[in-house]
Structure formats: C-alpha cells, structure tokens
PDBQT receptor file of N, H, CA, C and O in Angstrom, charges set to zero:
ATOM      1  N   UNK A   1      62.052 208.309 -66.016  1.00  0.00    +0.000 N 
ATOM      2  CA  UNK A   1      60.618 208.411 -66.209  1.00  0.00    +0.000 C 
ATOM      3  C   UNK A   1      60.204 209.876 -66.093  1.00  0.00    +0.000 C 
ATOM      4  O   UNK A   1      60.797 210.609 -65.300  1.00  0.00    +0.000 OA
ATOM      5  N   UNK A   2      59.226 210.319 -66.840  1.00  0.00    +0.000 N 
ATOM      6  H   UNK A   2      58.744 209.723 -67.484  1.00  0.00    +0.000 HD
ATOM      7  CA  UNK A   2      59.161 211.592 -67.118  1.00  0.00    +0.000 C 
ATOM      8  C   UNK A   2      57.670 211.922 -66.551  1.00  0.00    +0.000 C 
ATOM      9  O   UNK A   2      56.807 211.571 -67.356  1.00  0.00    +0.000 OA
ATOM     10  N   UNK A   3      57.275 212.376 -65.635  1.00  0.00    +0.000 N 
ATOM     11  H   UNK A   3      57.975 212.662 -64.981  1.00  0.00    +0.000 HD
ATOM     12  CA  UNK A   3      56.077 213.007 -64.929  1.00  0.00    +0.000 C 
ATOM     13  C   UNK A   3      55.785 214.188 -64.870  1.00  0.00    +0.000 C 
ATOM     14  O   UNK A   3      56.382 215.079 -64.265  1.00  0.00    +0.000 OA
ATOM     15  N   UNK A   4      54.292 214.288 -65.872  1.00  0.00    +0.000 N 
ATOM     16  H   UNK A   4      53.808 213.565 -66.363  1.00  0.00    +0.000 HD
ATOM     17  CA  UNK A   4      54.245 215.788 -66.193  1.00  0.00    +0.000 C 
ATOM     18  C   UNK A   4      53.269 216.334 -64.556  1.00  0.00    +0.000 C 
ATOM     19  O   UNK A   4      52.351 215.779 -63.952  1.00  0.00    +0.000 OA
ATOM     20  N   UNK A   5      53.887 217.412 -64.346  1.00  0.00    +0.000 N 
ATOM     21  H   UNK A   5      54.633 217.862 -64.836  1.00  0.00    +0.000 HD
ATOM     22  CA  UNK A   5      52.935 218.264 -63.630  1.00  0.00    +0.000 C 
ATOM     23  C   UNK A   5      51.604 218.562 -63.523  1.00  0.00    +0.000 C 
ATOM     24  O   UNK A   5      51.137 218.680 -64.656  1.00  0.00    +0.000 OA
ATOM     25  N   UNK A   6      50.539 218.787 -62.421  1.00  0.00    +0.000 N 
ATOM     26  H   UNK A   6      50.918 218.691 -61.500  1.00  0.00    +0.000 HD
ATOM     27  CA  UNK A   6      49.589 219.394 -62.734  1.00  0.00    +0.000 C 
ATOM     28  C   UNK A   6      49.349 220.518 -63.385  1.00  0.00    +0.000 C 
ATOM     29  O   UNK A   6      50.121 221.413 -63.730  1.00  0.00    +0.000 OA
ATOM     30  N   UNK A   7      48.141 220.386 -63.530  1.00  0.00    +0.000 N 
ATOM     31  H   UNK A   7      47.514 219.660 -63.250  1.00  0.00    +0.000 HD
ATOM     32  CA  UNK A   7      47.810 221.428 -64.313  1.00  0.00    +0.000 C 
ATOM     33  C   UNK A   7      47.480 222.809 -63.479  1.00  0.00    +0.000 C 
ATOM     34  O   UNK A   7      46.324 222.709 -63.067  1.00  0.00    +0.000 OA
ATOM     35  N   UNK A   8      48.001 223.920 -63.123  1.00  0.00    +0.000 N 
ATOM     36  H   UNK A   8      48.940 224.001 -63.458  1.00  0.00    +0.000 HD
ATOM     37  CA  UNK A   8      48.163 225.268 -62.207  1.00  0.00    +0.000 C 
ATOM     38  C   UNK A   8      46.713 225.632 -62.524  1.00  0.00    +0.000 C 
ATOM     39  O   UNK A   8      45.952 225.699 -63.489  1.00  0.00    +0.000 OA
ATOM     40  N   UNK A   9      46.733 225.847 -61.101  1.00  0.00    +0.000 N 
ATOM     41  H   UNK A   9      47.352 225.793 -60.316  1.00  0.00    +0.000 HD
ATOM     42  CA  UNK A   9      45.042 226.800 -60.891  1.00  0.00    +0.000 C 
ATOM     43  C   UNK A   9      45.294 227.947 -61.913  1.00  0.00    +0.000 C 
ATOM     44  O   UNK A   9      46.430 228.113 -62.356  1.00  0.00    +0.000 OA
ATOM     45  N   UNK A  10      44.079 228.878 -62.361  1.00  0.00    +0.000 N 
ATOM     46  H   UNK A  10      43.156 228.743 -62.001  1.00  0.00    +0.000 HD
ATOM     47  CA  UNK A  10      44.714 230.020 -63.017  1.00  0.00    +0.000 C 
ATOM     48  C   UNK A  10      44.435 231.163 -62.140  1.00  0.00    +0.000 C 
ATOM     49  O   UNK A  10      44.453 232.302 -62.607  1.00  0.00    +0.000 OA
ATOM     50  N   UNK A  11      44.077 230.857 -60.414  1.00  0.00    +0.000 N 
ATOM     51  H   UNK A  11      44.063 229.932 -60.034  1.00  0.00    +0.000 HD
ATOM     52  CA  UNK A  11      43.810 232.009 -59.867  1.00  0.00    +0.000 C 
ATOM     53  C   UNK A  11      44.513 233.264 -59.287  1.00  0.00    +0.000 C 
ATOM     54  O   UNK A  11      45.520 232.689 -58.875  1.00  0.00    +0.000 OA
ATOM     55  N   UNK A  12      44.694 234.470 -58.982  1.00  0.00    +0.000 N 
ATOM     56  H   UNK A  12      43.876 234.938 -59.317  1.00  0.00    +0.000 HD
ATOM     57  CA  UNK A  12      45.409 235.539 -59.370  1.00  0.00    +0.000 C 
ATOM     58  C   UNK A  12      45.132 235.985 -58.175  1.00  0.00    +0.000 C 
ATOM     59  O   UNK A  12      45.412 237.175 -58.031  1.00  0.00    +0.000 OA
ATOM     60  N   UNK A  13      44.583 235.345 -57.063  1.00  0.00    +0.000 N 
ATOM     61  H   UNK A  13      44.355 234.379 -57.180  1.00  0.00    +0.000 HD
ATOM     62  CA  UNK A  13      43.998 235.752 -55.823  1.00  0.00    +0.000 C 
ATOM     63  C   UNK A  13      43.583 237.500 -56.138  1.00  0.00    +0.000 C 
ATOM     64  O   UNK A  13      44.049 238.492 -55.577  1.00  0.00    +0.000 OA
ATOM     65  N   UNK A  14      42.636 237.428 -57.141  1.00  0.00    +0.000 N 
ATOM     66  H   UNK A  14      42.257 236.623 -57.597  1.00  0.00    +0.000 HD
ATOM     67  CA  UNK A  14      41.799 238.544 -56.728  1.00  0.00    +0.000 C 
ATOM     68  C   UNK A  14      40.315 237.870 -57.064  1.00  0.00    +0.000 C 
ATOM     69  O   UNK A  14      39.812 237.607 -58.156  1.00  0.00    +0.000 OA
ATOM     70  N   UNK A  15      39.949 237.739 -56.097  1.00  0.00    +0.000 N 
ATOM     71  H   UNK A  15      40.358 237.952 -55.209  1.00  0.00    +0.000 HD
ATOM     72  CA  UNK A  15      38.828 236.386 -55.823  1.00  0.00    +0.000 C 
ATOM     73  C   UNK A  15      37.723 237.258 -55.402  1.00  0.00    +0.000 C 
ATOM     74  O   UNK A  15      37.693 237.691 -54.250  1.00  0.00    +0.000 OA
ATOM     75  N   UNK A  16      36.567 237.620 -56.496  1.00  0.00    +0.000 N 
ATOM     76  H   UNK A  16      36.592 237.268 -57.432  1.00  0.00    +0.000 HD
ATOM     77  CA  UNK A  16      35.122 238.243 -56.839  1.00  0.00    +0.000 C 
ATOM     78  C   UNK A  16      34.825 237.945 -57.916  1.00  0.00    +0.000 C 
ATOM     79  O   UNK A  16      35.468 237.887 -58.965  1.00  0.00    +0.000 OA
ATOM     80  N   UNK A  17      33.265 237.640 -57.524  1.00  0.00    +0.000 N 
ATOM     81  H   UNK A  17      32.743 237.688 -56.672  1.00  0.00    +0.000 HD
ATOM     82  CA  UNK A  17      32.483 237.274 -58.698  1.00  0.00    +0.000 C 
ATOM     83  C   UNK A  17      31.418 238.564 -59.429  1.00  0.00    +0.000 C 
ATOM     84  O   UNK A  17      30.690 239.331 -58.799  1.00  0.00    +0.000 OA
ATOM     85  N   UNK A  18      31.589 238.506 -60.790  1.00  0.00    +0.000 N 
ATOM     86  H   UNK A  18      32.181 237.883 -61.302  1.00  0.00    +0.000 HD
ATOM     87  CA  UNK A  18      30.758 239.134 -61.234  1.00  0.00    +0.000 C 
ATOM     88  C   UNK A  18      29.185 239.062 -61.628  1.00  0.00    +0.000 C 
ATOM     89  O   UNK A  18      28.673 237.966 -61.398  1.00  0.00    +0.000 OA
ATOM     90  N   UNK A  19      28.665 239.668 -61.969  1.00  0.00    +0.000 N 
ATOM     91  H   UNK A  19      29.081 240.558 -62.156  1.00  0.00    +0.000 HD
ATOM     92  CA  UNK A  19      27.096 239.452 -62.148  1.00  0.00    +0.000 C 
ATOM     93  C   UNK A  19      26.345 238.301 -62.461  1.00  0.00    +0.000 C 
ATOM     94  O   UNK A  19      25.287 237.767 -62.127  1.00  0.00    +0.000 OA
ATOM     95  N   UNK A  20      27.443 238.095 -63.352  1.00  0.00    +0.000 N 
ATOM     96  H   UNK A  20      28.301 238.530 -63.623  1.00  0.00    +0.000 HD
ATOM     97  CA  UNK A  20      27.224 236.527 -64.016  1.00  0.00    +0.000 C 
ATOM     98  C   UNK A  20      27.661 235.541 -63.116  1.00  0.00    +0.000 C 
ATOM     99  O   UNK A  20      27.526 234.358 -63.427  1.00  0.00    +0.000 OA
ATOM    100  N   UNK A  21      28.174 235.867 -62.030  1.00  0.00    +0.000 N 
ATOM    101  H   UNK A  21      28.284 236.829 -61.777  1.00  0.00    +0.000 HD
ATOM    102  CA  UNK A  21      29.433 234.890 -61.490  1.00  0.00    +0.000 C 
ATOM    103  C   UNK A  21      30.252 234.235 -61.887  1.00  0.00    +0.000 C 
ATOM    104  O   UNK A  21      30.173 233.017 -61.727  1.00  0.00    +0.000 OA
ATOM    105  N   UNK A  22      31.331 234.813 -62.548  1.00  0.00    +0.000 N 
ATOM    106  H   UNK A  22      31.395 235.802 -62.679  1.00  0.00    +0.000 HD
ATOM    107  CA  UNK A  22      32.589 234.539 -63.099  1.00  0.00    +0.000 C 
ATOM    108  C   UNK A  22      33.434 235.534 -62.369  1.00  0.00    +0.000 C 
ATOM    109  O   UNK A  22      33.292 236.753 -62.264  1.00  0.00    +0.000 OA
ATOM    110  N   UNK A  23      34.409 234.676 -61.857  1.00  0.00    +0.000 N 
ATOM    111  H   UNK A  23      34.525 233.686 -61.942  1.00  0.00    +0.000 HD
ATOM    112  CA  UNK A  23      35.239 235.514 -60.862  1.00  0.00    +0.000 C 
ATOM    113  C   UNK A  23      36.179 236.185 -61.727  1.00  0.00    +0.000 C 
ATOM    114  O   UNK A  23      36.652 235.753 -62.778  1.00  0.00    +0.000 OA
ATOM    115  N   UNK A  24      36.420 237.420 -61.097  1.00  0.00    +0.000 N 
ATOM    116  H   UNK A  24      36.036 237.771 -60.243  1.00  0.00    +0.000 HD
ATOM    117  CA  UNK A  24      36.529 238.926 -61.945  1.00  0.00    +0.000 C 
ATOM    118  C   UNK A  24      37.982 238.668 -62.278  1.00  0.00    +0.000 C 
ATOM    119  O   UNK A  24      38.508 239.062 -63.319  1.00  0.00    +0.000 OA
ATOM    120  N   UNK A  25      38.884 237.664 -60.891  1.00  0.00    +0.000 N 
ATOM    121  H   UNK A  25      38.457 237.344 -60.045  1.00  0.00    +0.000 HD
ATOM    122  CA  UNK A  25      40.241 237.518 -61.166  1.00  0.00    +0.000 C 
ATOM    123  C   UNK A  25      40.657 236.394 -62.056  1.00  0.00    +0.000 C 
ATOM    124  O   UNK A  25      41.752 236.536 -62.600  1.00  0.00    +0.000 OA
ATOM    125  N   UNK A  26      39.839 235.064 -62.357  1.00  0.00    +0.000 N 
ATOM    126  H   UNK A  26      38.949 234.948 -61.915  1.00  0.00    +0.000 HD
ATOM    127  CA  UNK A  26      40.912 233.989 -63.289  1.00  0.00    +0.000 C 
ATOM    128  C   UNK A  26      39.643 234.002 -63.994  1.00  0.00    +0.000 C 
ATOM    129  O   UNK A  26      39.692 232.807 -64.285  1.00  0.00    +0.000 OA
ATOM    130  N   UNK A  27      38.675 234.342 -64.444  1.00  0.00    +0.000 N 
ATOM    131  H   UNK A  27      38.636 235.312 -64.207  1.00  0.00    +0.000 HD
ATOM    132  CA  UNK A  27      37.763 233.954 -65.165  1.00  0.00    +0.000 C 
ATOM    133  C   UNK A  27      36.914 232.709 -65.373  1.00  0.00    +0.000 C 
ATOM    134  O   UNK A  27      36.550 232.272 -66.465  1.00  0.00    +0.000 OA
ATOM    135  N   UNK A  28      36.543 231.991 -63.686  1.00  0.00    +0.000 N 
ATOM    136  H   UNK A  28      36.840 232.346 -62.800  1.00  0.00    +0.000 HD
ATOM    137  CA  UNK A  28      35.759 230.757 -64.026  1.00  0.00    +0.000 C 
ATOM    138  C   UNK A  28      35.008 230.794 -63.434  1.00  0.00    +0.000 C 
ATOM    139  O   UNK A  28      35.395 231.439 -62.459  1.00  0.00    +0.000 OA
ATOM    140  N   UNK A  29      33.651 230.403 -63.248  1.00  0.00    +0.000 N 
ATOM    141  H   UNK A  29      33.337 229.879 -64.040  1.00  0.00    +0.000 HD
ATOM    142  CA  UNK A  29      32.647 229.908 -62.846  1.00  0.00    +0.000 C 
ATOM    143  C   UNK A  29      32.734 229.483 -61.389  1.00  0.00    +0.000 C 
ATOM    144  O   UNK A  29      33.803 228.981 -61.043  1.00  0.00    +0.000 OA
ATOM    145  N   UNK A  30      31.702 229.617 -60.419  1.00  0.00    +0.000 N 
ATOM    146  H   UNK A  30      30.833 230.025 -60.700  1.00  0.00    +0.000 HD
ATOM    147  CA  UNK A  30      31.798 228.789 -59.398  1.00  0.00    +0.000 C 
ATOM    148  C   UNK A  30      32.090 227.534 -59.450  1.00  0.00    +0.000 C 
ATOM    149  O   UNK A  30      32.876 226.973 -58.687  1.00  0.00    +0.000 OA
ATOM    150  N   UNK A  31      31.380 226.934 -60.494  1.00  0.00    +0.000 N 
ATOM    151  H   UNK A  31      30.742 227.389 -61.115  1.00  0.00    +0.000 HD
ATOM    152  CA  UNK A  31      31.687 225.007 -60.049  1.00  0.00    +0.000 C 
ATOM    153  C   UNK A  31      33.035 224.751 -60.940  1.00  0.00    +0.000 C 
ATOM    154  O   UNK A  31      33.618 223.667 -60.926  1.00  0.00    +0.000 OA
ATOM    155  N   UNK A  32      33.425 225.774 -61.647  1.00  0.00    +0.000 N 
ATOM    156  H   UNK A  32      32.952 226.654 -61.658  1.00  0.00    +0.000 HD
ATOM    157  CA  UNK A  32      35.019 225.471 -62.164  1.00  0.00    +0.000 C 
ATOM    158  C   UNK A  32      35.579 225.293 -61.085  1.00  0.00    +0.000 C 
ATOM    159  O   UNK A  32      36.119 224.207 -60.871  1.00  0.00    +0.000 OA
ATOM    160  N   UNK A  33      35.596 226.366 -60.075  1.00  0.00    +0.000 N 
ATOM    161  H   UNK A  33      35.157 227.248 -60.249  1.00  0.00    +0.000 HD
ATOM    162  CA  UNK A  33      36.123 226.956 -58.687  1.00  0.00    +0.000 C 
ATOM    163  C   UNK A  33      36.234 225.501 -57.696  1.00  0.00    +0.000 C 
ATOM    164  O   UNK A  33      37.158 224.845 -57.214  1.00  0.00    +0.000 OA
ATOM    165  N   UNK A  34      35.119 225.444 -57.700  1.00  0.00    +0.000 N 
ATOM    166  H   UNK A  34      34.369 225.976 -58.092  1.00  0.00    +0.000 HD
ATOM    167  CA  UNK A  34      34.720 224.320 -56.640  1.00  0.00    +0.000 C 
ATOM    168  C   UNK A  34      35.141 222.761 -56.668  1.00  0.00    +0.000 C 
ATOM    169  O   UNK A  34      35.133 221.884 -55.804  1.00  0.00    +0.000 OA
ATOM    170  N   UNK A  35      35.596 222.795 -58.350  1.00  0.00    +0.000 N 
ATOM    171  H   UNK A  35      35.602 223.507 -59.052  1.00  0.00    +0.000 HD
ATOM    172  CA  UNK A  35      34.922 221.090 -58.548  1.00  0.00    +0.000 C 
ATOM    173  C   UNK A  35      36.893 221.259 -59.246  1.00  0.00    +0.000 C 
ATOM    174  O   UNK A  35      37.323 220.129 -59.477  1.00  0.00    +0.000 OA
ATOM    175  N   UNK A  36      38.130 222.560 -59.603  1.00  0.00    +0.000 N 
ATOM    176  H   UNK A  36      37.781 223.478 -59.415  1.00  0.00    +0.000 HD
ATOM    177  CA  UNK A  36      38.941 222.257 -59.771  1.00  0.00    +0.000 C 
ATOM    178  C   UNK A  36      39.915 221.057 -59.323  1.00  0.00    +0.000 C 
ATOM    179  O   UNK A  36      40.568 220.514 -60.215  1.00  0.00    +0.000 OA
ATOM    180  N   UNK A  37      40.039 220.657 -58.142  1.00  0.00    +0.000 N 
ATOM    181  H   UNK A  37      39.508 221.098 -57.418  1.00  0.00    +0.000 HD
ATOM    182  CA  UNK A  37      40.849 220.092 -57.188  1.00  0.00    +0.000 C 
ATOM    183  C   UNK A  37      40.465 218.653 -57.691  1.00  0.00    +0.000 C 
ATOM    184  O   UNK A  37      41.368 217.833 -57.861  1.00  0.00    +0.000 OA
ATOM    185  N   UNK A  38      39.138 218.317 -57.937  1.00  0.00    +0.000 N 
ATOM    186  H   UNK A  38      38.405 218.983 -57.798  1.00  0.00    +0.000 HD
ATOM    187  CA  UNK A  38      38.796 217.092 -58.523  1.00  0.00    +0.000 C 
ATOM    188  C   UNK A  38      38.660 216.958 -59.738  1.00  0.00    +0.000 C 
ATOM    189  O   UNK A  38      37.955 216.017 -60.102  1.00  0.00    +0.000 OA
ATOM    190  N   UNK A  39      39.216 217.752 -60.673  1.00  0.00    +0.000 N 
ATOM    191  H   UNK A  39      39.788 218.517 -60.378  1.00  0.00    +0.000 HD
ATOM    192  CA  UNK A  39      39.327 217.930 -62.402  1.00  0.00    +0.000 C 
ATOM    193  C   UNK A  39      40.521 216.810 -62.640  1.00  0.00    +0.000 C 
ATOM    194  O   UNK A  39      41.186 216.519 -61.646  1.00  0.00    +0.000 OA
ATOM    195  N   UNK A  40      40.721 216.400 -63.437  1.00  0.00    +0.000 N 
ATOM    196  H   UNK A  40      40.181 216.637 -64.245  1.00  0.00    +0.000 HD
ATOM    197  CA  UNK A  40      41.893 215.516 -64.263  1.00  0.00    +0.000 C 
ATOM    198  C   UNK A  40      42.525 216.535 -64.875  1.00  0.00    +0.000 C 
ATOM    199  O   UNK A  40      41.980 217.622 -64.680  1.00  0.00    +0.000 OA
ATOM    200  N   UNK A  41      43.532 216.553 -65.578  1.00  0.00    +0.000 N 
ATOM    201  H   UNK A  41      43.974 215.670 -65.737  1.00  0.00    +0.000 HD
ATOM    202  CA  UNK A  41      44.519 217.804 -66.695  1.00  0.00    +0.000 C 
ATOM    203  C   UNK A  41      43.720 218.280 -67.950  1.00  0.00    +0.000 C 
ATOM    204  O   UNK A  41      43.699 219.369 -68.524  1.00  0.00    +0.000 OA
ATOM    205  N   UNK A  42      42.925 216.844 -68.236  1.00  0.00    +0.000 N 
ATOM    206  H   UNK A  42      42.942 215.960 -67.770  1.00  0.00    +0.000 HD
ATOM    207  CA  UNK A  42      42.275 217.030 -69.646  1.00  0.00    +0.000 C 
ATOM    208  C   UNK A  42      40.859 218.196 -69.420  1.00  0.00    +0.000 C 
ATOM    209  O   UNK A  42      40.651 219.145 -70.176  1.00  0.00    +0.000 OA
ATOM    210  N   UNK A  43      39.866 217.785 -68.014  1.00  0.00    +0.000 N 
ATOM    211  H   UNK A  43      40.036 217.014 -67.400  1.00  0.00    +0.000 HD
ATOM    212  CA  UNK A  43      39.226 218.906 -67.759  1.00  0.00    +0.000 C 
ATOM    213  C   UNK A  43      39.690 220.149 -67.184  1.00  0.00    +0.000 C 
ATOM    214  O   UNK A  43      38.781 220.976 -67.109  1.00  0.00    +0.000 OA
ATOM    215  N   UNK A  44      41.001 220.620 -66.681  1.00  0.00    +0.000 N 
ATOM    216  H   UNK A  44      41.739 219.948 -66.742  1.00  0.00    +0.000 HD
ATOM    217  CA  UNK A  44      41.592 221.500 -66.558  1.00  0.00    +0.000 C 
ATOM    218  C   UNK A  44      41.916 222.561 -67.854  1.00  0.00    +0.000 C 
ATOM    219  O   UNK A  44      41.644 223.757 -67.968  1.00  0.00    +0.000 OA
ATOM    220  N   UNK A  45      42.588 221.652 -68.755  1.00  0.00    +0.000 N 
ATOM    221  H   UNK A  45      42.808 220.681 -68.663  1.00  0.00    +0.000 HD
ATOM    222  CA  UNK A  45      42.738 222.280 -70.140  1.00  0.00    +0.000 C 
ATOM    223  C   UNK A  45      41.229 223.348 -70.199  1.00  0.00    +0.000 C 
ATOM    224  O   UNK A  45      41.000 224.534 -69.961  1.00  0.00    +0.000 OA
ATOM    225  N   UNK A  46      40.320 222.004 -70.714  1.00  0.00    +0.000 N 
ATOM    226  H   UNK A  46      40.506 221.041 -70.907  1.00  0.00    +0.000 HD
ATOM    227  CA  UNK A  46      39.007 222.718 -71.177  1.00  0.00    +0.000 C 
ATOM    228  C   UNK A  46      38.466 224.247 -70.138  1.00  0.00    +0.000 C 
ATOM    229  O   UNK A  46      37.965 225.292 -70.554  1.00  0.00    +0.000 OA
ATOM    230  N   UNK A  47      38.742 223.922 -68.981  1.00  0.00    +0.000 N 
ATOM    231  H   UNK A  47      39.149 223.073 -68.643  1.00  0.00    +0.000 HD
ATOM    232  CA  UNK A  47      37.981 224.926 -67.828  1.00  0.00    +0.000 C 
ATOM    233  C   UNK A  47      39.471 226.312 -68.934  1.00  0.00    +0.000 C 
ATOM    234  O   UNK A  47      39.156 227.210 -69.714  1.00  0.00    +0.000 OA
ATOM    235  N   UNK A  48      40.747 225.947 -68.559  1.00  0.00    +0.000 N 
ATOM    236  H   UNK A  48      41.003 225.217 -67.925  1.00  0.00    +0.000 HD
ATOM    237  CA  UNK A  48      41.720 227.294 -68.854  1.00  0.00    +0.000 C 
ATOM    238  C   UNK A  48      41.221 227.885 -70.387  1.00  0.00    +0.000 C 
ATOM    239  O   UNK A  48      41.366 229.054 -70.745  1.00  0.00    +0.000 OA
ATOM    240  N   UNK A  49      40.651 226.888 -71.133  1.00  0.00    +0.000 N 
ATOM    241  H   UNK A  49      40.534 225.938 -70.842  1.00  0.00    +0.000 HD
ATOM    242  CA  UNK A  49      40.179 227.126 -72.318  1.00  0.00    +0.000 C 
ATOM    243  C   UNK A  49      38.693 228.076 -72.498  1.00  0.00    +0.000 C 
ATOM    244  O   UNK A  49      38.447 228.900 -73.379  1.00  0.00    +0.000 OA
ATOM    245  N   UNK A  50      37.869 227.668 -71.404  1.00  0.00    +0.000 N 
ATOM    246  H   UNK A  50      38.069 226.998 -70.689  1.00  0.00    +0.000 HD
ATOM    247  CA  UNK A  50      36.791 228.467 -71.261  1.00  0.00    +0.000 C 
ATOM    248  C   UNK A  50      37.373 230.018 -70.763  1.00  0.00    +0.000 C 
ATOM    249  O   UNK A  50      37.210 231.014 -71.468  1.00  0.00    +0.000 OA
ATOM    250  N   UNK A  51      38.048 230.051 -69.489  1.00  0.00    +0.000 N 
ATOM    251  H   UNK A  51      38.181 229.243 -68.916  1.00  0.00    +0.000 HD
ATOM    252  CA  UNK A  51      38.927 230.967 -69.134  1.00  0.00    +0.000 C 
ATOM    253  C   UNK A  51      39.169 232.286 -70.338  1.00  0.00    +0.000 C 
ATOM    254  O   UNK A  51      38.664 233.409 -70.361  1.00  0.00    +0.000 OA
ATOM    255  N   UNK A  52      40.074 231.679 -71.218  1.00  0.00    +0.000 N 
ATOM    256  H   UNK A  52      40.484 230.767 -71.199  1.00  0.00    +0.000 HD
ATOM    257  CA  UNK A  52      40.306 232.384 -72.316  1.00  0.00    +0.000 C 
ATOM    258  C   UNK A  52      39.290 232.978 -72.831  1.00  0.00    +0.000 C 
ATOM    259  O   UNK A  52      39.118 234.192 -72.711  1.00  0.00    +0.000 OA
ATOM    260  N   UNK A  53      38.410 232.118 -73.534  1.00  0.00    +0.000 N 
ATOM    261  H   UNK A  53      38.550 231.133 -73.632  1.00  0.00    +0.000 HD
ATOM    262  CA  UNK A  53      37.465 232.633 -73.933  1.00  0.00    +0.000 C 
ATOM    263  C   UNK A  53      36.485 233.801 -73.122  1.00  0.00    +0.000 C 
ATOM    264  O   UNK A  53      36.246 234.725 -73.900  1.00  0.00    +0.000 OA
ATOM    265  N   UNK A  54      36.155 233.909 -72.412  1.00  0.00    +0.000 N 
ATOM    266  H   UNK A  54      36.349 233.158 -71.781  1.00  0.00    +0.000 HD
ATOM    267  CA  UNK A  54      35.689 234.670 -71.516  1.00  0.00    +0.000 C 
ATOM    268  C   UNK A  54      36.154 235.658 -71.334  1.00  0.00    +0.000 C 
ATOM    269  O   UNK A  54      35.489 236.683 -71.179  1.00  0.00    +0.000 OA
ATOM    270  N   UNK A  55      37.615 235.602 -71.302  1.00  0.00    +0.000 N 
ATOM    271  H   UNK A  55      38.155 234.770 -71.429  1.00  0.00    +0.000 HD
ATOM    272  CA  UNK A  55      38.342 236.809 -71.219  1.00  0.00    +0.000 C 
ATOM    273  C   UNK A  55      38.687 238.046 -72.401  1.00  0.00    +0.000 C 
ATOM    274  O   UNK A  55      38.906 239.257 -72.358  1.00  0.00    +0.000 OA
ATOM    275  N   UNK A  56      38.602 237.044 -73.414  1.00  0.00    +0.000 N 
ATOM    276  H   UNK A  56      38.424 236.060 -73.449  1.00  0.00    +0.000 HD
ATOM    277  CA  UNK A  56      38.486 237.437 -74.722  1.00  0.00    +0.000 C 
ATOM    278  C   UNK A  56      37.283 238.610 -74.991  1.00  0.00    +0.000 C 
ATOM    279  O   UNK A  56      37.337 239.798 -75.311  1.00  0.00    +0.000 OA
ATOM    280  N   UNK A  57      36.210 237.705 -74.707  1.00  0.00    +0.000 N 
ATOM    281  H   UNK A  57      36.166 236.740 -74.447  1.00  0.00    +0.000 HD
ATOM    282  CA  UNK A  57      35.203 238.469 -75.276  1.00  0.00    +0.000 C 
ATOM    283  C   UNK A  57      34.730 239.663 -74.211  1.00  0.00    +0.000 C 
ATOM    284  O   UNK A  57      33.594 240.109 -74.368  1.00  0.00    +0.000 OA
ATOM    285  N   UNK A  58      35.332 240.053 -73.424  1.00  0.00    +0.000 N 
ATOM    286  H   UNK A  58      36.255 239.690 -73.297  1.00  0.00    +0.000 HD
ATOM    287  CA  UNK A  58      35.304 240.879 -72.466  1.00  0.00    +0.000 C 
ATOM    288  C   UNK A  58      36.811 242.112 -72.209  1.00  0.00    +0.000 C 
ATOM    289  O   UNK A  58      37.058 242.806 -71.223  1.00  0.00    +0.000 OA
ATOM    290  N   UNK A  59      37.498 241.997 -73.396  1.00  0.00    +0.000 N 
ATOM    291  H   UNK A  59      37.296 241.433 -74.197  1.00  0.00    +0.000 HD
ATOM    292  CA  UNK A  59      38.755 242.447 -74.258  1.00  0.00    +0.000 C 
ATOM    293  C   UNK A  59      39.293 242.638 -72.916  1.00  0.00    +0.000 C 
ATOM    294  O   UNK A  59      39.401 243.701 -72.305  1.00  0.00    +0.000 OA
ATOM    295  N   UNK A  60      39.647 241.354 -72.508  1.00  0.00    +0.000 N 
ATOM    296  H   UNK A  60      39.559 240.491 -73.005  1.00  0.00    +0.000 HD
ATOM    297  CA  UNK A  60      40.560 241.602 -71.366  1.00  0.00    +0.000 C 
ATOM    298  C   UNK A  60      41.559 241.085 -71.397  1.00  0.00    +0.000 C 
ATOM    299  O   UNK A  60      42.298 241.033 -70.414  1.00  0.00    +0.000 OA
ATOM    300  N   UNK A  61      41.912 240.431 -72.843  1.00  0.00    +0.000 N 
ATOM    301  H   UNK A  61      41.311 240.474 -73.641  1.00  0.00    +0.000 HD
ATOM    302  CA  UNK A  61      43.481 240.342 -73.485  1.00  0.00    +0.000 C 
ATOM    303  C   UNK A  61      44.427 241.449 -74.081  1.00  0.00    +0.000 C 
ATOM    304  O   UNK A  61      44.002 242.550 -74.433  1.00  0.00    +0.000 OA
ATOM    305  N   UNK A  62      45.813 241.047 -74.170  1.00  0.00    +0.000 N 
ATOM    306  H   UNK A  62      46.159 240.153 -73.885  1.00  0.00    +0.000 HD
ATOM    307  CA  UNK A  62      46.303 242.025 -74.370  1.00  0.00    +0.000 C 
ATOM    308  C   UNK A  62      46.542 241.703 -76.153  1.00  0.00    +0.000 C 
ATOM    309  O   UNK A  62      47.083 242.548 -76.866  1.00  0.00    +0.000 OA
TER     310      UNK A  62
C-alpha cells in the first residue's frame, strides 16, 4: 500500500512579515500560517501555489 506524504510546510525559518503581511521568508499570509496544520494536501497545494505567485511577482525567482 502506497501512502503519500504530507504536504511540507514551505517555511525557511526566516519568519517576518511584510507590510502587507506576507512573511518575507515562505511567502504566506498569516491565516495560511495559522490555519496550515489544519489544511488537507489539496489546500496546501493551492496556499504553495499562492506562495509562488507572490514570489514571482516580487522577482524573487530565480
């Protein structure tokens, strides 16, 4: 039987929020932050997906 893993926090323990409050280190929101631990995989996806995005538009990809 094959059991997939959770889905990994994306935090980088450099834990500050910016103006907006999006923390400066994984890129989520307080209630991403808060409400992770009680997310399912499928709202995990979406939160790492916002993540991206955020990071994107703030050219903080490589």
């Amino acid at each position: 039987m094959h059991v997939d893993r959770p889905v990994a926090s994306p935090c980088v323990q450099i834990c500050a929020l910016d103006d907006e409050d999006i923390c400066i280190g994984c890129q989520r929101n307080v209630a991403e932050i808060t409400h992770w631990s009680r997310m399912d995989d499928g709202e995990r996806r979406q939160v790492l997906q916002r993540c991206h995005e955020r990071a994107a538009a703030k050219g903080m990809l490589l």
